[in-house]
C-alpha positions as CSV (number, residue, x, y, z in Angstrom):
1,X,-17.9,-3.1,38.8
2,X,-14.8,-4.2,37.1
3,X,-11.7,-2.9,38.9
4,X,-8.8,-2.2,35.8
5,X,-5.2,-3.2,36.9
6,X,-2.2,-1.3,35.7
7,X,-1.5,-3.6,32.7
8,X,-4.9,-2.5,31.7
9,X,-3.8,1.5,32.0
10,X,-0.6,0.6,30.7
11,X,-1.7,-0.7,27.5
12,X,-4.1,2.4,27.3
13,X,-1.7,5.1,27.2
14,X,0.8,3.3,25.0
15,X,-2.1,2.9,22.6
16,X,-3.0,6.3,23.1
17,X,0.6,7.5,23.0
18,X,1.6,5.8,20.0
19,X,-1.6,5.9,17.9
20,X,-2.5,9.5,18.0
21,X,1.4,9.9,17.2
22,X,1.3,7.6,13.8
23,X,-2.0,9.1,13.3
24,X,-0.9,12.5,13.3
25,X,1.8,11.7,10.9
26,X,-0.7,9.9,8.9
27,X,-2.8,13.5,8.4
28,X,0.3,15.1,7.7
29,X,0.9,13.2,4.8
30,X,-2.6,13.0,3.7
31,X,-3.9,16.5,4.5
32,X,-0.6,18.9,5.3
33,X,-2.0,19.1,8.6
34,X,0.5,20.1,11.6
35,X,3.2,21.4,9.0
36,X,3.1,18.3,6.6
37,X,3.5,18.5,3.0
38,X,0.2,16.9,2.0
39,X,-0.2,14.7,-0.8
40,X,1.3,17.0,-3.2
41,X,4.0,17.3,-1.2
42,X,4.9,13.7,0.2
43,X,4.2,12.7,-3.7
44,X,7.5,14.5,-4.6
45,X,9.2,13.1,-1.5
46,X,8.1,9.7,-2.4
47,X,9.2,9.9,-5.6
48,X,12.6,11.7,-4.9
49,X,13.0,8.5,-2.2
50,X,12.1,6.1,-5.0
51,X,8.9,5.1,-3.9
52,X,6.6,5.2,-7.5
53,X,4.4,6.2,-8.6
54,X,4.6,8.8,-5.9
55,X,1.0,10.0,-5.5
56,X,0.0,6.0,-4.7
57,X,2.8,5.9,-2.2
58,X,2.0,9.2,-0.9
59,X,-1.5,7.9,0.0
60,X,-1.1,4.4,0.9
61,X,1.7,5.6,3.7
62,X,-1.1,8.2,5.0
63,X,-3.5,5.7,5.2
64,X,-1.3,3.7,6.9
65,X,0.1,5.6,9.5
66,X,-3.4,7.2,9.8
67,X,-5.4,4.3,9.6
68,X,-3.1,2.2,12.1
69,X,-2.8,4.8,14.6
70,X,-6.4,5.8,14.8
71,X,-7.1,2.1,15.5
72,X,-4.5,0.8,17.7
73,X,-5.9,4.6,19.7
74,X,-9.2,2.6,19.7
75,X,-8.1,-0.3,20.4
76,X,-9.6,-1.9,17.5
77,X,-8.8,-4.9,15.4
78,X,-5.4,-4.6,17.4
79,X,-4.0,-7.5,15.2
80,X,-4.2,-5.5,11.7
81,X,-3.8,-2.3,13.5
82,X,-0.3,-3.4,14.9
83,X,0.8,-4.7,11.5
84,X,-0.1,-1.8,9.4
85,X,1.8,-0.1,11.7
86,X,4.6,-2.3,11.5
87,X,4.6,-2.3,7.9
88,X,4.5,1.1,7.2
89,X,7.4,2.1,9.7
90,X,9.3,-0.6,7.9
91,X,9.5,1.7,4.7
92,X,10.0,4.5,6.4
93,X,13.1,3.0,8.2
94,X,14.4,1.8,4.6
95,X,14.5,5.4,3.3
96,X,16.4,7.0,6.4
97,X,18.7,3.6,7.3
98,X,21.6,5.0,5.3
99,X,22.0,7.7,7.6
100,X,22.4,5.2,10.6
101,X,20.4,4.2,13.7
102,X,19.9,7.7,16.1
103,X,17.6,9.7,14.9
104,X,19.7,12.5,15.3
105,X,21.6,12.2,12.4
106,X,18.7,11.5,10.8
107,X,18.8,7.6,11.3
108,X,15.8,5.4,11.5
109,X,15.6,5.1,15.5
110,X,12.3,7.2,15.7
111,X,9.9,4.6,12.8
112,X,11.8,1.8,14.5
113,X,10.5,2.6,17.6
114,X,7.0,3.7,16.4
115,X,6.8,-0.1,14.6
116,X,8.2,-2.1,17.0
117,X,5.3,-0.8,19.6
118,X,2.6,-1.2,16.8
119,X,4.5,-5.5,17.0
120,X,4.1,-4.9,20.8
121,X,0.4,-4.4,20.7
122,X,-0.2,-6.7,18.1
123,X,0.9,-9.3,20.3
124,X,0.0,-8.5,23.3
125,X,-3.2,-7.2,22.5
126,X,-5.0,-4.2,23.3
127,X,-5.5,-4.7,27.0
128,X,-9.3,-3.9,28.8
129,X,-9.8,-0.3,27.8
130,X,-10.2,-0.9,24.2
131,X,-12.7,-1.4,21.5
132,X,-12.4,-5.0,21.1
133,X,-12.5,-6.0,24.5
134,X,-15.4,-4.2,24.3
135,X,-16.9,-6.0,21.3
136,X,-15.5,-9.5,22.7
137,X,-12.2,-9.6,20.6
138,X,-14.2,-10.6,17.5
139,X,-11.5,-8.6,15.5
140,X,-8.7,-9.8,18.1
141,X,-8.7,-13.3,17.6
142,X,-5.2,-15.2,18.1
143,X,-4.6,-17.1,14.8
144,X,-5.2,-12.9,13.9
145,X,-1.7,-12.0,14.9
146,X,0.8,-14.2,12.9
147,X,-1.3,-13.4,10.0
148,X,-1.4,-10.0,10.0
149,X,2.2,-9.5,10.6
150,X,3.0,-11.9,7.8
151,X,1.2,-9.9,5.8
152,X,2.2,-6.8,6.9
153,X,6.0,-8.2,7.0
154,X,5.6,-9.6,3.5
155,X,4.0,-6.8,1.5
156,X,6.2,-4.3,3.5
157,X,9.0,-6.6,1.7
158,X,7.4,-6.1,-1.6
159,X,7.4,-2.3,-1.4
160,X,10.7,-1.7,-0.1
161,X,12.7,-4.5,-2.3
162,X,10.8,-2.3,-4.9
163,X,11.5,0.8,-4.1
164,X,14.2,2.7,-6.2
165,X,13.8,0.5,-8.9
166,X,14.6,2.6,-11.8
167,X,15.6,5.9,-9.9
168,X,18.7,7.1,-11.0
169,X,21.7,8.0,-8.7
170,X,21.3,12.0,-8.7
171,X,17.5,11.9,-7.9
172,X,16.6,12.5,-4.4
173,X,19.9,10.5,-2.9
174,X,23.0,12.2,-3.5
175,X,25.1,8.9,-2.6
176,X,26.0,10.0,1.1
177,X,23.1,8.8,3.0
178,X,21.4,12.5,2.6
179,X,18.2,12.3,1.7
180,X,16.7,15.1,-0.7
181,X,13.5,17.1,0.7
182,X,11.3,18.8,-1.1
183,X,9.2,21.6,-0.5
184,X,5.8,21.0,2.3
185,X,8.5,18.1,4.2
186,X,10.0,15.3,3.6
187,X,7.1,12.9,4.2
188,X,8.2,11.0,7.0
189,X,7.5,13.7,9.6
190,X,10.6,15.7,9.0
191,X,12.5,12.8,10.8
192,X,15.2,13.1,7.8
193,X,17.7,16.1,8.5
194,X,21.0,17.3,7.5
195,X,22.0,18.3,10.5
């Protein structure tokens, strides 16, 4: 029998921790679940953000939270897994950075955090307890890990060099670093506040 060591447990609950948390977002976005706005809903955050068309960016951040967290959970294809993670929290930082780091002021500490783990495992990789140990790391290959976060770090670049373009000053950002919601949430897990 093979004895697990604490890395091993470690790695687990971080994967646990942090996937079923992106994932939960994820299905907020996507289905309204757990107080989320849906896609109806996070389309007219999006868009009030400038991320456009809205409905496309509505669903391709579900999908990536969901998608990321429900296989970095898994422990499956940790490479991709850690860079969708990464890339997605990178847009979500770029929409709250005006407010500052904490995320009590409504700052982008929290999707900082939640992609810098997604980097973490990436790298590291998902430990024993996981999917791809299981299946022999066939979708956890090194030369997998440089290219998935250069993809994830380019197209992330892409989308948030893009975002706004268009948007006028009085839609969605009032010019102080508040961030307009709309109705069901503002799409990033209500991480955005005017408190």
């Amino acid at each position: 029998m093979t004895c697990y060591d604490r890395k091993d447990m470690g790695l687990l609950l971080l994967r646990l921790g942090a996937g079923g948390i992106l994932a939960a977002h994820g299905s907020q976005k996507l289905f309204g679940w757990f107080g989320g706005g849906g896609i109806e809903g996070t389309s007219s955050f999006m868009e009030s953000v400038g991320y456009s068309p809205g409905k496309a960016s509505a669903v391709a951040a579900g999908v990536g939270e969901l998608g990321s967290g429900a296989l970095l959970a898994l422990g499956l294809a940790t490479p991709a897994a850690g860079g969708a993670a990464m890339g997605t929290m990178a847009g979500a930082s770029a929409v709250l950075a005006p407010k500052g780091f904490w995320s009590q002021s409504g700052g982008y500490e929290y999707p900082l955090t939640l992609g810098l783990i997604g980097t973490t495992l990436a790298v590291m990789g998902p430990g024993r307890l996981s999917l791809d140990d299981a299946l022999r790391h066939k979708l956890n290959r090194g030369w997998m890990v440089p290219a998935a976060l250069g993809a994830a770090a380019a197209a992330a670049s892409v989308v948030v060099c893009s975002r706004g373009a268009g948007r006028s000053a009085d839609e969605g950002d009032d010019g102080d670093g508040d961030v307009a919601v709309g109705e069901g949430g503002n799409g990033f897990g209500e991480l955005a506040s005017d408190d």
